[in-house]
C-alpha positions as CSV (number, residue, x, y, z in Angstrom):
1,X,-38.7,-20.0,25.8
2,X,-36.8,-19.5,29.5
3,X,-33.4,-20.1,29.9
4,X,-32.6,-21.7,33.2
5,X,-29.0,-21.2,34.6
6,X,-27.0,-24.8,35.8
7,X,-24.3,-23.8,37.4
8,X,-20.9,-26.0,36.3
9,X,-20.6,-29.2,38.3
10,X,-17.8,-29.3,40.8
11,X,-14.5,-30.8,39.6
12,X,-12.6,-33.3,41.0
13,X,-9.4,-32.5,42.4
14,X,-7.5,-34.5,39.3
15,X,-9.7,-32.2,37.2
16,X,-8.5,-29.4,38.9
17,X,-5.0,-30.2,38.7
18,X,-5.2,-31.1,35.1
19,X,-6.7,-28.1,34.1
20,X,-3.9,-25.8,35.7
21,X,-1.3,-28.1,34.4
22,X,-2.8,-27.0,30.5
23,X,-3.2,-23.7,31.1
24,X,1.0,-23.6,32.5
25,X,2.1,-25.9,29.4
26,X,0.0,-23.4,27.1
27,X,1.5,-20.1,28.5
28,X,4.6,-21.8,28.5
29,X,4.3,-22.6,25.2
30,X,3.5,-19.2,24.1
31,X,6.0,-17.8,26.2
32,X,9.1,-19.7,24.6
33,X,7.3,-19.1,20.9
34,X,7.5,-15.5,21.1
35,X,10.9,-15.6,22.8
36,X,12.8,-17.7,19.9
37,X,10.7,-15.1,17.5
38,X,12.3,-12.1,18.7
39,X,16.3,-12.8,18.6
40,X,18.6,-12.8,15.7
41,X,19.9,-10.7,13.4
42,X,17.7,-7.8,12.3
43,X,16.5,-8.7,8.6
44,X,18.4,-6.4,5.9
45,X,15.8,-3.3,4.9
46,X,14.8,-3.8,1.4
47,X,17.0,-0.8,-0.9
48,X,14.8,2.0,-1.7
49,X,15.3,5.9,-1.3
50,X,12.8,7.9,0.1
51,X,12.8,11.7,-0.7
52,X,11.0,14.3,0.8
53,X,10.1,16.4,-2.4
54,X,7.6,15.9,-5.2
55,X,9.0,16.8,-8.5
56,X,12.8,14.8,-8.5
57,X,12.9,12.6,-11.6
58,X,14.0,9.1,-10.8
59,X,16.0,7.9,-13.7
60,X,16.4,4.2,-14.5
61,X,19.8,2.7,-16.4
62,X,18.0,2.1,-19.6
63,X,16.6,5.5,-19.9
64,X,12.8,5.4,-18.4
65,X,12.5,8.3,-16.0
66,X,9.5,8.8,-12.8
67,X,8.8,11.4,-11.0
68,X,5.6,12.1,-8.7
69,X,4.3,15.5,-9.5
70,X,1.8,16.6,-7.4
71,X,-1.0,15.3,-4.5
72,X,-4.5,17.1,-4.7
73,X,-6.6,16.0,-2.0
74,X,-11.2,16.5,-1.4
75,X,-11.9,14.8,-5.1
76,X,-15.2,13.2,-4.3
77,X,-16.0,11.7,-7.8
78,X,-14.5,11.6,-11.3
79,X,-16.1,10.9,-14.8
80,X,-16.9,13.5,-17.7
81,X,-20.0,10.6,-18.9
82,X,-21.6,7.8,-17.3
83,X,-20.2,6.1,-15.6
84,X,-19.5,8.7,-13.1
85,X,-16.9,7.4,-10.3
86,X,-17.9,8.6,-7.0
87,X,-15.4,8.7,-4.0
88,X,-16.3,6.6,-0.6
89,X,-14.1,9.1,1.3
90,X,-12.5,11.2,-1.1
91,X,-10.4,10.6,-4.0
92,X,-6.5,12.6,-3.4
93,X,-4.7,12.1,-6.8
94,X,-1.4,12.1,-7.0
95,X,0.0,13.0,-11.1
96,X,3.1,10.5,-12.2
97,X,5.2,12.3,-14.9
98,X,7.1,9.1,-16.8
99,X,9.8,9.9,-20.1
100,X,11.0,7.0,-21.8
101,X,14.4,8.0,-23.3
102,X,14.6,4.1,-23.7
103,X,15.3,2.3,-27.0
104,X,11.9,-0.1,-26.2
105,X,8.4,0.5,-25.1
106,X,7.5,0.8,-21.6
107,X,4.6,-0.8,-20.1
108,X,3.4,1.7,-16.9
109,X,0.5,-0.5,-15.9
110,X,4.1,-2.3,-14.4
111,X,4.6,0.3,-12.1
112,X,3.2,-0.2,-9.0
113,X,2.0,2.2,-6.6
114,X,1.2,2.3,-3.3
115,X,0.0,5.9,-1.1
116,X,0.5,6.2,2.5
117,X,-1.6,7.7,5.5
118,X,0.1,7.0,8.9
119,X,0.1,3.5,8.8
120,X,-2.7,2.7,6.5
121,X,-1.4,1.8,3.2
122,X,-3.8,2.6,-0.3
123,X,-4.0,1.5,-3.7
124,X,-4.9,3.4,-7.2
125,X,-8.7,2.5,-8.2
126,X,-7.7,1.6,-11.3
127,X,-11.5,2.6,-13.0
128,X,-11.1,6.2,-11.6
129,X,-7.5,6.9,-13.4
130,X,-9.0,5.0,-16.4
131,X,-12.0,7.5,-16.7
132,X,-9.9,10.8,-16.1
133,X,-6.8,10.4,-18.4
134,X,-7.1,6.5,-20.2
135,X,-4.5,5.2,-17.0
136,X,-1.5,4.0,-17.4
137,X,-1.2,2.2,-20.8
138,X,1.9,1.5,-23.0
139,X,5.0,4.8,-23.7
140,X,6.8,4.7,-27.1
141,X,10.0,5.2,-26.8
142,X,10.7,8.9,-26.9
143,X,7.5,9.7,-25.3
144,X,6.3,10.9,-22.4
145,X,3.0,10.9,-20.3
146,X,1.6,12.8,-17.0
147,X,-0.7,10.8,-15.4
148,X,-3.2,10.7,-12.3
149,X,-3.5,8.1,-10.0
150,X,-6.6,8.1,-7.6
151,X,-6.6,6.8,-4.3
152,X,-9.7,6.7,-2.1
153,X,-9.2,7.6,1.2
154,X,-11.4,8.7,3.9
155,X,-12.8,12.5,4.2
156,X,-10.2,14.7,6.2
157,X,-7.2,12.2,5.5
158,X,-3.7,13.1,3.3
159,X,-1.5,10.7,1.6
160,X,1.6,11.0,3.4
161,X,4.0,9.1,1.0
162,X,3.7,7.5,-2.2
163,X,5.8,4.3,-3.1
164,X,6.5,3.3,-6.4
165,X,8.2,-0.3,-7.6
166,X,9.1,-0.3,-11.1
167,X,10.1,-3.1,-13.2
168,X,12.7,-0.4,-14.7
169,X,16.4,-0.9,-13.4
170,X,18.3,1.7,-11.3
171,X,14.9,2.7,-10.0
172,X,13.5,-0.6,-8.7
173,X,11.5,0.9,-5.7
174,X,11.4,4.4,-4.5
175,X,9.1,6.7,-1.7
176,X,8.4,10.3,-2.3
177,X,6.7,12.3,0.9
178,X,4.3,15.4,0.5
């Protein structure tokens, strides 16, 4: 098959005109859009703390305590039996140290976790954490549990931060940096 080339027909000078006249109203358009987006009060930042250590227990007001206790980084698969969980990148763990001094249970697969790499944000692979320590399950009150969340991140990368929002109060969101 041969493609021929037909060049555009010539418009008419109404075409013309009409043409330009979109293409204004559109930038216009845009231009005003993008203006009325950028004024205004900045929105209020959400009310975390970040810290800069690992190893400062975050306490709630009913007693459950978090603190992130260590990042290892170059994991490329975990799993004593099959099945063996192997890394895309690399899995960097980071271990989560929770007490509950509470008078109820606390549920962990609640707390949320998010790991940080310069603007790329990560989340646990939930099978991974599962396979190494059982993951984050259900604390007894009085109890207390260190555990190790994976996240897969490509070869040569480090998790920056770590953010954890927990359904506890007093601690509702928090950031730790390495």
């Amino acid at each position: 098959m041969h493609w021929r080339y037909y060049p555009m027909p010539e418009l008419s000078s109404f075409a013309r005109v009409a043409r330009t006249t979109a293409v204004v109203v559109t930038a216009l358009t845009l231009a005003v859009g993008l203006s009325a987006c950028g004024g205004g009060e900045e929105p209020a930042a959400p009310t975390s703390t970040t810290e800069s250590g690992v190893g400062k227990s975050f306490e709630s007001t009913d007693g459950v305590a978090v603190a992130v206790t260590r990042r290892i980084c170059g994991i490329s698969a975990v799993g004593k039996d099959q099945p063996e969980y192997t890394a895309v990148g690399q899995y960097c763990t980071v271990g989560v140290n929770v007490v509950n001094d509470s008078d109820a249970s606390a549920d962990l697969s609640q707390l949320k976790v998010t790991g940080h790499s310069g603007d790329t944000e990560y989340f646990p692979d939930y099978w991974a954490g599962t396979a190494a320590d059982g993951g984050m399950q259900v604390l007894e009150p009085g109890g207390s549990v260190e555990s190790t969340l994976f996240f897969d991140i490509p070869k040569g990368a480090l998790l920056d931060t770590v953010t954890l929002v927990s359904p506890w109060p007093g601690i509702e969101e928090f950031e730790v940096a390495f």
